[in-house]
C-alpha positions in Angstrom: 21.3 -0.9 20.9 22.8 1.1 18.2 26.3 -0.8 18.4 24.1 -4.5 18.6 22.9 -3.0 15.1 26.5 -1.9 13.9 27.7 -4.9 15.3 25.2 -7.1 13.2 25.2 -5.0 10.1 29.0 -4.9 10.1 29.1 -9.0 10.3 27.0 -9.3 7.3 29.0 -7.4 5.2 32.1 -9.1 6.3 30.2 -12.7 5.5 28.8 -11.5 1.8 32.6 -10.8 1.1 34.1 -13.6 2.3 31.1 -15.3 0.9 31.9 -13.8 -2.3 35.6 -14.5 -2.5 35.1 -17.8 -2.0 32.2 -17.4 -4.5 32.9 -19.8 -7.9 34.3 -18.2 -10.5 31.8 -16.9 -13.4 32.0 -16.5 -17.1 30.7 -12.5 -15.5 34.5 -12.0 -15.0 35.3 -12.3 -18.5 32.3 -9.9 -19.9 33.4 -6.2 -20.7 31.9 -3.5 -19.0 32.4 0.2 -18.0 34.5 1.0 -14.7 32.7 0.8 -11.6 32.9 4.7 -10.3 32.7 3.1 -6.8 34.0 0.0 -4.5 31.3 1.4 -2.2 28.4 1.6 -4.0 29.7 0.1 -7.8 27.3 1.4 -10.1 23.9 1.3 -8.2 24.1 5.3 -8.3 24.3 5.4 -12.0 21.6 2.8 -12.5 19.3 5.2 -10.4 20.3 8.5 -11.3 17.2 10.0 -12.0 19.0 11.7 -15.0 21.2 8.8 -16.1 19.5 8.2 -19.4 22.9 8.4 -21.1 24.7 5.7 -18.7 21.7 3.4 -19.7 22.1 4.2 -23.2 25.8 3.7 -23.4 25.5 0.0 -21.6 24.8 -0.6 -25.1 28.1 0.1 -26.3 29.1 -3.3 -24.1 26.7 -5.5 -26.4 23.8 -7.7 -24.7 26.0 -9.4 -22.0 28.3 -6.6 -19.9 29.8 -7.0 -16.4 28.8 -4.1 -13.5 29.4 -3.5 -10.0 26.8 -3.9 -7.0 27.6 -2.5 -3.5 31.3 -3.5 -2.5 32.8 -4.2 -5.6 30.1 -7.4 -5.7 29.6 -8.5 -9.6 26.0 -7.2 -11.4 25.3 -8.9 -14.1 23.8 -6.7 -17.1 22.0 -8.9 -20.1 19.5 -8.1 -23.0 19.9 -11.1 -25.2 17.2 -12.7 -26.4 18.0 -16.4 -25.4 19.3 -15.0 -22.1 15.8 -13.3 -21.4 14.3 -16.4 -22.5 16.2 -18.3 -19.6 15.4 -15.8 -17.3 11.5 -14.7 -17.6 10.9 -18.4 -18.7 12.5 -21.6 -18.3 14.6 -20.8 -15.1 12.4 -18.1 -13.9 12.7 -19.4 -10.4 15.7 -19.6 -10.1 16.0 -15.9 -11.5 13.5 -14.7 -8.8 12.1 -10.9 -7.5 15.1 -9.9 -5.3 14.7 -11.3 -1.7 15.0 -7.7 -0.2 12.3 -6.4 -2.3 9.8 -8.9 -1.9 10.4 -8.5 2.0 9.4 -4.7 1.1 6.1 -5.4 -0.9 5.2 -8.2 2.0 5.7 -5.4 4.4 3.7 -2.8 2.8 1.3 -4.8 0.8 0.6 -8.3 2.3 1.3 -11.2 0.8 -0.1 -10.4 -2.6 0.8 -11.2 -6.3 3.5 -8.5 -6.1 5.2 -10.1 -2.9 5.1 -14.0 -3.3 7.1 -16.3 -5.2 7.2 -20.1 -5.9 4.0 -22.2 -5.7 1.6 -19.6 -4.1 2.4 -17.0 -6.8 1.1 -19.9 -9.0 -1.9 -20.0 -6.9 -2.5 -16.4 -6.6 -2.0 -15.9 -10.6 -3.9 -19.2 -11.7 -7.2 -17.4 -9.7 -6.2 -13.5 -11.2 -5.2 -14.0 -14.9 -8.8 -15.0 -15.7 -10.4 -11.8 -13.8 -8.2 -9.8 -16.6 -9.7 -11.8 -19.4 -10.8 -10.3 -22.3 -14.6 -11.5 -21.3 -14.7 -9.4 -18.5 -12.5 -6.6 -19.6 -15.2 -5.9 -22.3 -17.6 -5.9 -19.9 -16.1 -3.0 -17.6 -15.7 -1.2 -21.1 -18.7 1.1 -19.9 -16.8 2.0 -16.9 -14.1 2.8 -18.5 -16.0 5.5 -21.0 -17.6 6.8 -18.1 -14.5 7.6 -16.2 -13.3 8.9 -19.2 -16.3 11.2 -20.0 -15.7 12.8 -16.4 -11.8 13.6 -17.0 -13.0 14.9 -20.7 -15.5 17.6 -18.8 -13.0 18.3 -15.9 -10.6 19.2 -18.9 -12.9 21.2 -20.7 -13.9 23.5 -17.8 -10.5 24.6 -17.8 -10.3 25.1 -21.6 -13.8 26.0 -22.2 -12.6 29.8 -23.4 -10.0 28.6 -26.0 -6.5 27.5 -24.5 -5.4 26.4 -21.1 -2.2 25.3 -19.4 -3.6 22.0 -17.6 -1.1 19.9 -15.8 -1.8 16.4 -18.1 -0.1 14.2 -15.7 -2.0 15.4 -12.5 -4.8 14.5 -14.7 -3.9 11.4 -15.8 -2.9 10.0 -12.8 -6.5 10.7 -11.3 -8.2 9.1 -14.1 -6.1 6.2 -13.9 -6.5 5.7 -10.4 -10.7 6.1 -10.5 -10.4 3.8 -13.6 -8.8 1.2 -11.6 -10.8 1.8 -8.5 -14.2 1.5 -10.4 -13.4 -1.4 -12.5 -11.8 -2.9 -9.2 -13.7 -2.8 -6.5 -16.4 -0.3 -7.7 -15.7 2.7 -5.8 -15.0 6.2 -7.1 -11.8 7.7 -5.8 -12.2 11.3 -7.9 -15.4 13.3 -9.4 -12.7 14.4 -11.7 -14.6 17.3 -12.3 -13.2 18.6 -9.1 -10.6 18.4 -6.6 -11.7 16.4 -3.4 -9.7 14.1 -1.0 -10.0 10.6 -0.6 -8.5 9.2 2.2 -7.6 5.7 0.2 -6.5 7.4 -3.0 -4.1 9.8 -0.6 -2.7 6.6 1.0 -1.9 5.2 -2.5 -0.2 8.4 -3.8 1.7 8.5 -1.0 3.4 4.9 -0.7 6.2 5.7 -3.6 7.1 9.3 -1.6 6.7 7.9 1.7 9.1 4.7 0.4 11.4 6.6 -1.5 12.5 9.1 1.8 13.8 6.4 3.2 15.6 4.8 0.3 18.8 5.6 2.8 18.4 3.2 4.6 17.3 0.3 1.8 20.7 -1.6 3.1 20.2 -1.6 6.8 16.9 -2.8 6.0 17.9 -5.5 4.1 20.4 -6.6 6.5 18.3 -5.9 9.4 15.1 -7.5 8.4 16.0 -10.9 8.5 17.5 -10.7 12.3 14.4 -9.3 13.6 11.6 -11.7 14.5 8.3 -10.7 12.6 6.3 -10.1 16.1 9.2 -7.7 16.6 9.3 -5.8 13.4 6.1 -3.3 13.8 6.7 -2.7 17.3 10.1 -1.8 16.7 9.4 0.1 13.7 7.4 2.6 16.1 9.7 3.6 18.7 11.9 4.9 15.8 11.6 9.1 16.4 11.4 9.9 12.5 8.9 11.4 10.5 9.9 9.7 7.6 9.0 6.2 9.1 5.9 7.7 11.1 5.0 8.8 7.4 5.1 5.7 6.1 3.4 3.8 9.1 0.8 5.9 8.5 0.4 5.4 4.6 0.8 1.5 5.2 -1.4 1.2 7.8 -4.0 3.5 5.9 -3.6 1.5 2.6 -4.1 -1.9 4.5 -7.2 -0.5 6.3 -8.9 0.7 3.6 -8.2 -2.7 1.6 -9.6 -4.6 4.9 -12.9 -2.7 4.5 -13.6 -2.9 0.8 -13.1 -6.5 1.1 -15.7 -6.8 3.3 -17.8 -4.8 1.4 -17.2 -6.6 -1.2 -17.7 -10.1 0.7 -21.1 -8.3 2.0 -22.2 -7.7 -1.5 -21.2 -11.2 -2.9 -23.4 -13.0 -0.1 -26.5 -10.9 -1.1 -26.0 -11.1 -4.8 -25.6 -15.0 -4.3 -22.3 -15.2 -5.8 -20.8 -17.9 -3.7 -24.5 -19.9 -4.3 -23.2 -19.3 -8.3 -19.3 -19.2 -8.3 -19.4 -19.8 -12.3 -20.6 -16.7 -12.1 -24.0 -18.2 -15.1 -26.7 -16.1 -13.2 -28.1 -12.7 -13.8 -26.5 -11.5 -10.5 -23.0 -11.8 -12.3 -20.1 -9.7 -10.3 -20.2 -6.3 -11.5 -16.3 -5.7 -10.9 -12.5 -6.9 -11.0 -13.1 -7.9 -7.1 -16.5 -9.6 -7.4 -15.6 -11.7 -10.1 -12.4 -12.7 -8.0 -14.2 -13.9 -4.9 -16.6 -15.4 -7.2 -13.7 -17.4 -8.8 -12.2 -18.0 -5.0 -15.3 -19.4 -4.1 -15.3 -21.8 -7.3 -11.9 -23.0 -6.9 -10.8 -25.9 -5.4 -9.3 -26.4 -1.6 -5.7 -26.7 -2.9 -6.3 -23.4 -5.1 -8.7 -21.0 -3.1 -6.5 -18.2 -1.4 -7.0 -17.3 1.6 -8.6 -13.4 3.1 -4.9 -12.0 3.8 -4.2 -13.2 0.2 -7.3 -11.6 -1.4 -6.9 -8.4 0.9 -3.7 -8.1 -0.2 -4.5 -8.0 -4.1 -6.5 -5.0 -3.8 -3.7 -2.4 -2.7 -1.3 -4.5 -5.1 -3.5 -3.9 -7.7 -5.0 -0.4 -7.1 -1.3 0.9 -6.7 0.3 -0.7 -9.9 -2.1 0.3 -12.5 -2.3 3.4 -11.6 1.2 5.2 -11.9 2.0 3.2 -14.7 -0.8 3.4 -17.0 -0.8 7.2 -16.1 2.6 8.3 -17.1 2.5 5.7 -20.1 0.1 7.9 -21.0 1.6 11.3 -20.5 4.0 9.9 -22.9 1.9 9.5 -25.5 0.7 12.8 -25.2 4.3 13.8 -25.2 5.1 12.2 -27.9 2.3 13.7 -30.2 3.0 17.4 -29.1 6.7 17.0 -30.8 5.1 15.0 -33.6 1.8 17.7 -34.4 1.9 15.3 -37.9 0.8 12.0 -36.0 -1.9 13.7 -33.4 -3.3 15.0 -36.4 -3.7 11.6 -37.9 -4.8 9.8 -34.9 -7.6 12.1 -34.2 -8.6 11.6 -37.9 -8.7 8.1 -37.1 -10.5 8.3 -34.3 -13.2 11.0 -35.7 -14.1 8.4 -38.8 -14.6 5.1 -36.6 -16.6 7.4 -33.9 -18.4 9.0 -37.0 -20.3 5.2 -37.7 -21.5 5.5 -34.3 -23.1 9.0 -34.5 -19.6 10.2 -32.3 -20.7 8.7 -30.0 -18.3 5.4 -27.9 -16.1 3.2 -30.3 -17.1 -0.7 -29.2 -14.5 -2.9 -27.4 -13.7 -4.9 -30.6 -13.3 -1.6 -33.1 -11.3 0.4 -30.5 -8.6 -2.2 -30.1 -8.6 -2.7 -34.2 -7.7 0.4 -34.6 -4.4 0.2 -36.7 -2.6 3.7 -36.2 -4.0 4.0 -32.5 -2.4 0.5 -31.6 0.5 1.4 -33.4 1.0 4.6 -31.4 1.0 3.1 -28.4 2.6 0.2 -29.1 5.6 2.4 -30.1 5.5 4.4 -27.2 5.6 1.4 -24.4 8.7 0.1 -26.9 11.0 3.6 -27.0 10.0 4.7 -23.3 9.0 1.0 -21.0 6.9 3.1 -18.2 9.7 0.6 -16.0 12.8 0.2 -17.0 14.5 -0.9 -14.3 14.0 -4.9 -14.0 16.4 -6.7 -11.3 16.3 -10.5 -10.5 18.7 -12.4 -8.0 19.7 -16.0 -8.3 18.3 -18.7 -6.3 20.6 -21.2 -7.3 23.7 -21.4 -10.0 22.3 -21.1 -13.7 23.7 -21.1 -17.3 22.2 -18.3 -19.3 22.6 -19.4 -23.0 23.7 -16.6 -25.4 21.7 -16.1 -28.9 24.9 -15.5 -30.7 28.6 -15.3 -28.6 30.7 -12.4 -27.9 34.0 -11.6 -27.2 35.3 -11.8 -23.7 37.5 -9.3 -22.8 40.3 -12.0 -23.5 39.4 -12.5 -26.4 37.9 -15.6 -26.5 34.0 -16.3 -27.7 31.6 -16.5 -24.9 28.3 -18.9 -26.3 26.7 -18.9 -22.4 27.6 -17.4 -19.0 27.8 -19.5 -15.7 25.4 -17.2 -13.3 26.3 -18.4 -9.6 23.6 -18.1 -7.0 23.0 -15.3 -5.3 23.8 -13.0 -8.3 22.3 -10.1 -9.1 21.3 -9.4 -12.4 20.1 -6.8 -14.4 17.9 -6.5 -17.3 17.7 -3.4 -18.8 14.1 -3.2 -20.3 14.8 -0.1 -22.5 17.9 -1.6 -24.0 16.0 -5.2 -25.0 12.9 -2.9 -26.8 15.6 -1.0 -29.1 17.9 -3.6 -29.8 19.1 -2.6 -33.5 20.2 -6.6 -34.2 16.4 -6.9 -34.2 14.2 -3.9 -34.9 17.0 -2.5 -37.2 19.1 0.7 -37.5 16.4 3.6 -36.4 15.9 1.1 -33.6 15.9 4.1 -31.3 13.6 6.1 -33.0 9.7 6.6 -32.1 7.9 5.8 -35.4 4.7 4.5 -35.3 4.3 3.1 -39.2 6.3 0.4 -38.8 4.1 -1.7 -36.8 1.8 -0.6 -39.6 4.8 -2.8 -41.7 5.4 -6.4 -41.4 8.1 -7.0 -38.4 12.1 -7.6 -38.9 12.4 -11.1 -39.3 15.7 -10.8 -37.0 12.8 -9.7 -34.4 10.1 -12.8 -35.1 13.0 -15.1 -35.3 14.3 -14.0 -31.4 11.2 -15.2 -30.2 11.5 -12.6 -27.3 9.6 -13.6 -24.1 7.9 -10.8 -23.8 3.7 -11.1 -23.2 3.2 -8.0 -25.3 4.0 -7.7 -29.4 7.5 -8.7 -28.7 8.0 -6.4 -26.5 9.3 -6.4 -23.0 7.7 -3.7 -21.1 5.4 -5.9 -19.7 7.7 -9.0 -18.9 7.3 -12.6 -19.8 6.5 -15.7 -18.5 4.8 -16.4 -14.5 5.9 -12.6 -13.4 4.4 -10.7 -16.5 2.2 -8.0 -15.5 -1.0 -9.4 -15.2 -2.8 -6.0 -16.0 -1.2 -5.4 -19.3 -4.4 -5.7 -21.1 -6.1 -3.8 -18.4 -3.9 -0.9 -19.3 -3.8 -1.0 -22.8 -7.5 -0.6 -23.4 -7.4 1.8 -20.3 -4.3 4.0 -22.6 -6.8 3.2 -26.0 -10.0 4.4 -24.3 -8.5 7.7 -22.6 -6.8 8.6 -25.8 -9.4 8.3 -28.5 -11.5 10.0 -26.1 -9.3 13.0 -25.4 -8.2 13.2 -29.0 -11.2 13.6 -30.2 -12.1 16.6 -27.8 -8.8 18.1 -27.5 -5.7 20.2 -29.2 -2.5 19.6 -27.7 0.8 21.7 -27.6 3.7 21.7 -25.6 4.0 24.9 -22.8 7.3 26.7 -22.7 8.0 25.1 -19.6 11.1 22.3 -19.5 9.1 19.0 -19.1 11.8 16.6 -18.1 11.2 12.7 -17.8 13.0 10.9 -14.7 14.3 7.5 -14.4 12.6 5.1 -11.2 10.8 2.2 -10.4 8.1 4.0 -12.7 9.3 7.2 -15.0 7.6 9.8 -14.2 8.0 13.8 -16.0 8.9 17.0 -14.1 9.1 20.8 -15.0 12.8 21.1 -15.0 15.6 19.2 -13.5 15.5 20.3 -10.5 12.4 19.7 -9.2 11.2 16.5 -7.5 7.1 17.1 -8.1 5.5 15.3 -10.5 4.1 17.9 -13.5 3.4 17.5 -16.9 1.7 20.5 -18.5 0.3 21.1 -21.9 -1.5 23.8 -23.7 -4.8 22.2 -24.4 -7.5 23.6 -26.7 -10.9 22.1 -27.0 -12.2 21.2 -30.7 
């Protein structure tokens, strides 16, 4: 058995490099770029060096268009430009699709939900969801929101209810995050918040990242090996492997997916007796109460051609539990981070936040006057621009493409490069950090956080680009048919949390190292060694 695998993985490799020799030859060639440290491996391990935060920022140094190395000395394509983004996220966005390896993943773990599909039933899947993030109904789980919030603020306070504590703000945040998500959702609390206590869904989701990234080995034979096996085969064979590691991530797959199955019948339970698929506009007083009811009630509206099906709609509720969670939670902790070294602009936010409260007896700021709120948008705007929650952002050819440059640069001949032939099967990447602090378009102190000057009119370099982004020219978020579909779902989850705690709560930085880590989501640490999630603060209560 192990030599049939050898035998199988060692073909493959031989037919991508033959494959690739024979490959067309692309403007890539020409582009200049650092040497790849690696035939092996190229510069994959510098990409994901949890600590490589200078390698990203010195791509720069190449201009929006640079040449890199994938595994065996296989082109990577590394491109910010504006007009090149444009192609990507936008008009040739399926051609530039979700690498093939990684959607296998997400189908694997998640179903086939909006993370995992591409083409026409993506289209399906987000024609149904982008309405259930509307603003309509957003405003309408703005109660939920404040009352999640109201449970982290008294959790918080019991701990600094003497004067001032050492809490652990991400550990905190990524609870709240997850029992926002899980009540706006599917109506179901995860965490009191008040206390600790285990919940055997929220574990599952917490441990899919660890569980997936103890394996991240064996990424390669997995992508090699997937395609060979039939799918009956794949979960039988999965179990006779003798690893923890993969018996750990059975078990946190097969946990997440149960828990999915029964909260969709719950939820299909309650939308029978409520009448929902009697009303699918969703016009009586029995309206869906939730994210979930208000998708079946939209699935039941829909037409033949559009309604999903139930391994679709099961499928969305992992998806979506999981990816508004981590994100939202260390976009967060960033904030936070952000105004402990700057004491200057907490102060001013919370002044902020005490007026508007102060018109409503202190009590909770409406949907419409939180998001107004000019220096509280423009602190978190700032913060998803300097640190993008993702930065990593990787797309693979479907076919040969022409990316289109915004202004040419110089090949390393010489000669002026105006657009870049992109064969298929190319892997590119797009370095979301990179594209936020682009100094051609937000100007010299591009790098630096500073809040005002979304308080100022924008660089007309910046308007101009027409960047593809979904959010304030930004492209944290993504653009086009793959943008986060959440993105206002987090931002009023970040406003709400934060004028909240603000206006309950002191914060300084500890003594302790607090170190922030480069992965699929950044995420902070005490000190470079260690590989557990911690952000702590010195909170005070006011």
């Amino acid at each position: 058995m192990f030599l049939y695998i050898a035998f199988l993985c060692a073909t493959w490799v031989v037919w991508k490099l033959v494959r690739g020799f024979h490959a067309p030859r692309s403007t890539i060639d020409n582009l200049p770029g650092p040497p790849s440290p690696s035939w092996l491996s190229g510069h994959l391990g510098e990409l994901y060096d949890r600590q490589g935060w200078r390698f990203h920022r010195e791509l720069m140094n190449y201009g929006p268009a640079c040449k890199l190395r994938q595994m065996f000395g296989r082109p990577l394509l590394c491109v910010y430009d504006s007009a090149a983004l444009h192609s990507i996220a936008i008009k040739d966005q399926y051609i530039f699709e979700e690498m093939q390896w990684f959607q296998n993943l997400t189908v694997d773990t998640f179903g086939p939900g909006v993370f995992s599909t591409v083409g026409e039933v993506h289209r399906k899947q987000r024609k149904l969801l982008n309405p259930v993030f509307s603003n309509k109904n957003l405003q309408q789980m703005t109660p939920v929101f404040y009352e999640v919030t109201n449970r982290l603020t008294s959790g918080i306070r019991t701990l600094a209810c003497d004067g001032t504590a050492e809490v652990d703000m991400g550990g905190y945040m990524s609870r709240a995050a997850l029992e926002i998500i899980g009540q706006a959702a599917i109506g179901r609390s995860f965490d009191p918040l008040t206390e600790i206590r285990p919940n055997p869904y929220a574990d599952a989701l917490r441990a899919y990242l660890p569980s997936i990234y103890a394996l991240s080995n064996y990424f390669y034979l997995y992508r090699v090996l997937r395609p060979l096996i039939p799918a009956p085969l794949r979960r039988p064979l999965m179990d006779l492997i003798p690893s923890r590691r993969v018996k750990f991530m059975t078990q946190t797959i097969d946990a997440m997916h149960a828990h999915a199955v029964a909260a969709y019948y719950e939820k299909r339970r309650a939308a029978d007796e409520n009448g929902i698929h009697d009303d699918p506009a969703g016009t009586s007083t029995r309206q869906a109460r939730d994210l979930m009811m208000i998708l079946l009630s939209a699935n039941a509206g829909a037409s033949k051609e559009d309604a999903l099906p139930e391994e679709e709609l099961i499928a969305q509720l992992s998806t979506i539990l999981f990816a508004a969670t981590d994100t939202t939670a260390n976009a967060l902790s960033l904030v936070l981070d952000r105004l402990t070294r700057r004491p200057e602009a907490q102060d001013k936010l919370r002044e902020e936040v005490l007026e508007a409260k102060g018109k409503h007896g202190g009590g909770e700021l409406p949907y419409d006057e939180l998001l107004a709120l000019p220096y509280l948008d423009a602190i978190c705007k700032e913060t998803l621009r300097v640190h993008a929650p993702l930065p990593l952002r990787f797309r693979e050819t479907r076919a040969d493409a022409v990316l289109p440059l915004s202004k040419p640069i110089r090949g390393k001949d010489g000669t002026p490069i105006s657009s870049i032939f992109v064969p298929k099967d190319t892997l590119v990447f797009i370095p979301i950090q990179a594209a936020n602090v682009n100094p051609d378009l937000w100007g010299a102190d591009a790098s630096e956080w500073r809040p005002e000057r979304w308080l100022e009119p924008l660089p007309v370099a910046l308007t101009e680009a027409k960047l593809p982004g979904v959010y304030s020219n930004l492209m944290t978020f993504w653009g086009g048919g793959r943008a986060c579909i959440g993105f206002k779902f987090s931002e009023l989850s970040m406003k709400i949390v934060l004028s909240e705690l603000l206006a309950a709560f002191h914060f300084e930085a500890t003594d302790k190292p607090v170190v922030w880590n480069i992965g699929e989501v950044v995420y902070p640490t005490v000190g470079h060694d260690s590989t557990r999630s911690g952000f702590p603060l010195n909170v005070t209560a006011l």
